[in-house]
PLY file of the C-alpha trace (Angstrom):
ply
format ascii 1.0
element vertex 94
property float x
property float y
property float z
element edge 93
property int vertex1
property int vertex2
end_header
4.34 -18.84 26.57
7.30 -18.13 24.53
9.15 -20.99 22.78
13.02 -21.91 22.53
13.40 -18.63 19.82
11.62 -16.48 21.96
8.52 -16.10 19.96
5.34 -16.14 21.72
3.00 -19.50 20.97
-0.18 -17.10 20.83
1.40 -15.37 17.95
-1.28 -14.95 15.57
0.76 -13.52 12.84
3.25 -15.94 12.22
2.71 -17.34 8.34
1.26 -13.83 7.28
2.86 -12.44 4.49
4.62 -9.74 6.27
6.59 -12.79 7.91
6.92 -14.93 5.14
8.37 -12.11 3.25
11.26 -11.61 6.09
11.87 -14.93 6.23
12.49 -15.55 2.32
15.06 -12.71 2.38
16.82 -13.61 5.36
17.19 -17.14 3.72
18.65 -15.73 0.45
20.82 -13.95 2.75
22.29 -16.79 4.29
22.23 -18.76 1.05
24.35 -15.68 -0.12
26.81 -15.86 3.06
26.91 -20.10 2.44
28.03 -19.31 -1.34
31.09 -16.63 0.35
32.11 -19.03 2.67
32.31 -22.15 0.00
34.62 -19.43 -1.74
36.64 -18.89 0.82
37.72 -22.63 1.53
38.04 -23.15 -2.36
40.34 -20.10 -2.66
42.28 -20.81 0.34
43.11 -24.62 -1.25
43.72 -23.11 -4.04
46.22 -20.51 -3.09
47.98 -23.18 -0.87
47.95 -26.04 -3.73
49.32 -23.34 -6.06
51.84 -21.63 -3.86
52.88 -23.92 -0.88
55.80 -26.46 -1.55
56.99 -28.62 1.43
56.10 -26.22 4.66
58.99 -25.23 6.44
60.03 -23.04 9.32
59.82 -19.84 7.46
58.45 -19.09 3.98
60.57 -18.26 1.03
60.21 -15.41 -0.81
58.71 -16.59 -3.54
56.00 -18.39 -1.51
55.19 -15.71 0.16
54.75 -13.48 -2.95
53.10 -16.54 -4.25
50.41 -16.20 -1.18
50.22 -12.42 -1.32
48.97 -12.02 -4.90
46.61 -14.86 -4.31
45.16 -13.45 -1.59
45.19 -9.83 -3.12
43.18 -11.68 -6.30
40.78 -13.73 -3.91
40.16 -10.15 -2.59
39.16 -8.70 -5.45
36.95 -11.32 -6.53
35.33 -11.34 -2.95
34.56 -7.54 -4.23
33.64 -8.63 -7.34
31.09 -11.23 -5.85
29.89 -9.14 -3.09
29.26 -5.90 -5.50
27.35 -8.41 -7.65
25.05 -9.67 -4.68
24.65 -6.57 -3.75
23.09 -5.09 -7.33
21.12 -8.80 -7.35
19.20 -7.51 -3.77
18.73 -3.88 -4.91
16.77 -5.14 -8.08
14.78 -7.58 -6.27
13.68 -4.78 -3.88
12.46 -2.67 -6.56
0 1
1 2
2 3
3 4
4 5
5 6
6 7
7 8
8 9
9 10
10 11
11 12
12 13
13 14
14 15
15 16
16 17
17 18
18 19
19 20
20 21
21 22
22 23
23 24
24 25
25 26
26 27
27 28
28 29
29 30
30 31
31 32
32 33
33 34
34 35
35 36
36 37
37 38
38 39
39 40
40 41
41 42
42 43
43 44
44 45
45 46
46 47
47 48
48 49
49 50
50 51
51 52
52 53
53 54
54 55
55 56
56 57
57 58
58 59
59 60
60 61
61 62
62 63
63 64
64 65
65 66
66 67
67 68
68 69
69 70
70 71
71 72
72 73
73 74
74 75
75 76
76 77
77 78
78 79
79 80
80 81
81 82
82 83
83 84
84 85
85 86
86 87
87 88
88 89
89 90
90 91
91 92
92 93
């Protein structure tokens, strides 16, 4: 009988190491995609705190170069962050 995820109830392997092993790296993997997301909300209040005066019906030029270079350096620290993660799972695989 399979369960709400699909997995069968006779499974005998479920606990094994094999599984426990899968599951430990998909959770760092989420706990990694968690950590991106948290950046992305505090760099989009930032970047609207820094750059956004009173919101009218178009932006100014200055906003909007204001916005552009925050984005562009949100960018490269999303690079920055992700190139890092990236080096952090290819040493623990080793």
């Amino acid at each position: 009988m399979s369960d709400l995820f699909g997995s069968s109830s006779s499974d005998s392997n479920f606990g094994s190491g094999n599984d426990t092993g899968k599951l430990q790296e998909e959770l760092q993997q989420l706990e990694a995609l968690t950590e991106l997301q948290s950046q992305i909300v505090e760099f989009t209040d930032v970047c609207w705190e820094k750059c956004m005066g009173t919101p009218g019906a178009k932006l100014d030029a200055r906003t909007e170069t204001c916005m552009k270079n925050c984005v562009e350096r949100f960018l490269d620290v999303t690079m920055l962050v992700t190139n890092r993660f990236a080096q952090i799972a290819e040493k623990s695989h080793r």
